[in-house]
Every structure is written in structure tokens, then in C-alpha cells.
N, C-alpha and C positions, 0 to 999 in steps of 0.2 A: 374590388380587391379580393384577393383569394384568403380563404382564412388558413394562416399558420396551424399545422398540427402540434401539439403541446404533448409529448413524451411523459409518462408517469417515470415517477422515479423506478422502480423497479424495471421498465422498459428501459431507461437507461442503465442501472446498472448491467444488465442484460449484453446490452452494446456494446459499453465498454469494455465486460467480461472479453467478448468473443475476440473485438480488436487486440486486444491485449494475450490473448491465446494464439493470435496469428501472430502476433510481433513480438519473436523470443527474445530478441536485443532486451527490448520495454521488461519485459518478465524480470531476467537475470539483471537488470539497474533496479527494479523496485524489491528483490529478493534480497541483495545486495546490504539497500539501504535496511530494508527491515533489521536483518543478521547484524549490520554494525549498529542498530539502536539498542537491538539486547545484549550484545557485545559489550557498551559504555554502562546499561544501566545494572549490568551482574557488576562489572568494575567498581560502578559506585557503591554498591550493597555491601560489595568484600572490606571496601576500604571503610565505609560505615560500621562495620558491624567488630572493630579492633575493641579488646578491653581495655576496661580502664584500671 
């Protein structure tokens, strides 16, 4: 049997980087997601931080 090569993690993050640099679709859906997570969590902060 041939032996499986086993990727370090940093080789893979590597990989994925580059695929991810060629696929601007992927890029702009995970920019996206990011922007509307800090989008909700300022929203929550504004609405937490009302006096009492």
C-alpha cells in the first residue's frame, strides 16, 4: 500500500490561503460574513451599554 502523505497544519493553512486568493466569489462570502458578525456584535454593545 502506498503511504498517505499527512500535511502540517501550517501546509495546509498555506493551501487553503492560495485556493481562497484564486476564488474571489469564496473571498467576498467570507468578508461578507465577517463584516455582518461585527455589524451584530457593535449592535449588541450599543444596545447594552443604555443608562440606567
Amino acid at each position: 500500500m502506498r503511504k498517505v502523505k499527512m500535511f502540517t497544519f501550517k501546509e495546509l493553512v498555506s493551501k487553503n490561503k492560495e485556493e481562497l486568493l484564486r476564488n474571489n466569489k469564496e473571498m467576498e462570502r467570507i468578508e461578507k460574513q465577517i463584516d455582518e458578525k461585527h455589524s451584530r456584535k457593535i449592535k449588541v454593545e450599543r444596545a447594552g451599554s443604555g443608562s440606567y
